[in-house]
C-alpha positions, 0 to 999 in steps of 0.5 A: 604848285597846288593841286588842292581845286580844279584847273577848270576854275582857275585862269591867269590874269597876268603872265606873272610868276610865282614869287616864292621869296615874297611876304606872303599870299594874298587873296583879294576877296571881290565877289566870293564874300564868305570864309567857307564854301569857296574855291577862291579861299581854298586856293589860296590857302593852298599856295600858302601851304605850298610856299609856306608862308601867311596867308593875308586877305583884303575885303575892301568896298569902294564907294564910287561904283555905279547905283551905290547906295546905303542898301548895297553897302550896308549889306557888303559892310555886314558880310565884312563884319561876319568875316572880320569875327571869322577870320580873327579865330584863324591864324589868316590875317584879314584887311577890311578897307572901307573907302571913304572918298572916291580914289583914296582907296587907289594904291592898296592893292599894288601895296600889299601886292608887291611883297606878295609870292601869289595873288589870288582873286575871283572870277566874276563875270559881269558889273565892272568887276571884269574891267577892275580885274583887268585894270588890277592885273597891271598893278600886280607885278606877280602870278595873278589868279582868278578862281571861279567859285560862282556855281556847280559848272564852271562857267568856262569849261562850256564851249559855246553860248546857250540859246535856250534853258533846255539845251544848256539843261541838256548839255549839263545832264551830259557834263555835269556828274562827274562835278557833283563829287567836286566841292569846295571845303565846307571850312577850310580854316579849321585846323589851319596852321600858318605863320603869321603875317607882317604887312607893309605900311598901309596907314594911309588906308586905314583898317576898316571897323565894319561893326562901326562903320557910319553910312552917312559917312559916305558919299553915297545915295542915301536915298536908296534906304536899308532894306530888311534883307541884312548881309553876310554869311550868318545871316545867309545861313539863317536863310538857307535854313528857315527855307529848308524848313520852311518853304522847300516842301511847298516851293513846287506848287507855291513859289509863283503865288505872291501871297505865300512865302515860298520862295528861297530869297537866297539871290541876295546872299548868292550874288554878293557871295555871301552864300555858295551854291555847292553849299545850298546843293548839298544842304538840299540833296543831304535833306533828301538823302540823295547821292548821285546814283540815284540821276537818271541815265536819259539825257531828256533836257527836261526840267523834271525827273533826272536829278531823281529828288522830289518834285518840290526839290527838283523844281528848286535845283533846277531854278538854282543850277540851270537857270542861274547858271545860264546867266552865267554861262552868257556873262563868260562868254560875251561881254555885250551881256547887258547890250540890245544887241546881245538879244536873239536875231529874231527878237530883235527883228520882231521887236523892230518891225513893231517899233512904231506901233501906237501905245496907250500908255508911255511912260518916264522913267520917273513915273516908273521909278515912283509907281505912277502908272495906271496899273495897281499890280505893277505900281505895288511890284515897283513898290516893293523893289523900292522899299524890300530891293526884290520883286516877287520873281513871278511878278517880276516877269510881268514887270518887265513886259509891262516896262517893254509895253509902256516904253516909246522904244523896246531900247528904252525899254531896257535901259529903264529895266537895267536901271530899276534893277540894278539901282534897287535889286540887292540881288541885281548887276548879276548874271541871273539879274541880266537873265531875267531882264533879257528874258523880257525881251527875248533872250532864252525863249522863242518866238511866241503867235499870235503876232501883237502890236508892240510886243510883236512874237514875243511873249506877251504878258497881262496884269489880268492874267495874271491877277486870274492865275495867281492871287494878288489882292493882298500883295496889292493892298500891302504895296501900296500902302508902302507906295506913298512912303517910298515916293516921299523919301525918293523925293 
């Protein structure tokens, strides 16, 4: 068996073995979308190399998940193409499988998985990727494993759920060191030698032309437009590297003012596994020539000053580490994540007692959905998640409040969050996603006085604090211009 990963990453899906007479390995690529950075890959080529056989990865795309729409599979389709050119330089057979009817993409995975020695996969934690696993898990008649390359902790090693950012901060302070030497390969396809690979007869799924590929051709909502934003792994280095530097000297002090671009924009590439968080870490250490001696030997919680990085580059890490990682350490562990129920006791009994509290405002779905509230910041942050797919992360926040605010229930309240978010957000149904739609309403804070009508001690919220705080006039001006274009081609 290889020893090239950690155990800690790795989990059986099935009680399968090992068959070392097979075809080939297999790596059904489903989440970590990139050929460097992963641990997924990184195992699987070590199986190959153990049993000495080809190595054959299928990246397919199906077309009846949730939300589906032209902007989540045209950046899904461009990662493809990125991997597609990769992995034709390396001796890896790769298989891009388009789905171009709801169900005709049913029977491939069982197909290439029954000559296979080993399948190999990626542990995602939260959409319908869980239930999927599950679901492929009985269809493969083999060892079934699921590696977990999603951040610098492995998200099952934890053995309980975090409440607040500070206690799981603390905790990593604790654990987190002796993982900072423990990185996939930056690209382990190079100098790869295997044999090549004979692939059973698959023409009733054809092979996929991702350069070539027509959205219109699927059955899709075309209605949720291409954003600017284009996928895959070329495209998330660029935006790693104009980041670094461009904006990391200025993120501390501006990444929360909406007029200045400061803020990394890597969410999308990070969910759709496009990009990899060891590999954003160690551009941002190596740039500040750090190495691990230089972390403080106080474990404090505190958000500042144990990494021993500059202030800016701090304030990054710890938005990347402890924050998303947060998000992750929730989806690991509970499978009600994305339910009201999940929230904190005490929010969900403030939120209770204040229930039925009158509301000036209330609004539909559709009225949220098309930027038709009173409020100009709110209407342009709803704006630029229709037409960009991100909000501003500082004014995401109010967006969410003003949603709990303006809903005739904090339950509906959610269910229009999830749905906003997760239908327009390229970086949305992620663990981070939930994180922040939860925060909302309580998740990872604490209670907050004085006590306010429907809000109760949560924390509250206003578009005019935040216009004093943070500068928005422009932001305004350009999202709104844009509002009236997005609600026509919505219609």
């Amino acid at each position: 068996m290889p020893t090239n990963i950690p155990t800690a990453r790795i989990r059986n899906g099935n009680e399968g073995e090992v068959n070392a007479a097979g075809d080939y390995v297999l790596y059904w690529m489903i989440a970590n979308r990139r050929t460097r950075w992963n641990y997924s890959l990184d195992r699987a080529i070590g199986w190959a190399q153990h049993l000495k056989k080809p190595l054959v990865v299928l990246e397919a795309l199906r077309c009846d998940y949730q939300w589906n729409s032209d902007r989540f599979h045209a950046f899904v389709i461009a990662g493809m193409a990125d991997n597609e050119a990769r992995f034709a330089k390396s001796p890896i057979t790769y298989y891009p499988y388009l789905e171009g009817r709801a169900g005709e993409g049913s029977g491939l995975l069982a197909t290439l998985a029954k000559p296979a020695c080993v399948v190999v996969s990626d542990d995602f934690p939260s959409f319908f990727l869980p239930a999927m696993l599950r679901a492929a898990a009985r269809q493969i008649p083999v060892k079934f494993e699921l590696v977990d390359s999603n951040g610098l902790w492995p998200m099952r090693l934890a053995e309980k759920e975090f409440a607040r950012a500070f206690d799981f901060r603390r905790f990593l302070q604790k654990a987190l060191p002796p993982w900072l030497s423990e990185f996939p390969q930056a690209d382990p396809m190079k100098g790869l030698k295997l044999p090549d690979a004979t692939l059973p007869d698959l023409k009733q799924w054809p092979r996929a032309k991702p350069q070539a590929a027509e959205l219109s051709e699927f059955p899709i909502d075309h209605k949720v437009t291409v954003a600017a934003e284009q996928g895959g792994e070329a495209a998330a280095r660029a935006q790693l590297k104009l980041f670094l530097d461009k904006r990391l000297p200025i993120y501390g002090e501006q990444r929360n003012q909406p007029e200045v671009q400061a803020a990394s924009e890597l969410s999308a590439y990070l969910h759709f596994g496009h990009l990899s968080v060891h590999e954003v870490f160690a551009e941002v250490v190596e740039r500040e020539n750090w190495t691990p001696d230089k972390l403080s030997s106080k474990v404090t919680g505190s958000s500042s000053g144990w990494w021993g990085l500059s202030a800016t580059a701090e304030s990054f890490i710890d938005e990347l580490i402890t924050w998303r990682e947060l998000g992750y350490n929730m989806c690991a562990r509970r499978s009600d994540y994305d339910r009201y129920e999940s929230l904190p006791d005490w929010a969900q009994a403030t939120l209770a007692e204040h229930a039925d509290d009158p509301r000036e405002h209330v609004y539909t779905l559709d009225e949220f959905e098309f930027s038709r509230t009173h409020d100009p910041l709110w209407n342009a942050a709803q704006a630029q998640l229709v037409k960009e797919g991100r909000i501003h992360n500082y004014l995401r926040m109010l967006w969410g409040k003003k949603i709990l605010e303006w809903s005739p229930s904090p339950q509906e309240a959610l269910k229009t969050m999830v749905h906003l978010n997760n239908k327009y957000a390229i970086d949305g149904r992620n663990p981070n996603s939930y994180s922040g739609i939860f925060w909302v309403l309580g998740r990872y804070d604490r209670p907050w006085g004085p006590e306010r009508p429907i809000y109760g001690k949560i924390r509250y919220m206003t578009s005019e604090n935040t216009a004093r705080k943070v500068s928005v006039k422009n932001y305004i001006a350009k999202y709104s211009a844009q509002q009236a274009v997005a609600s026509r081609q919505l219609f």
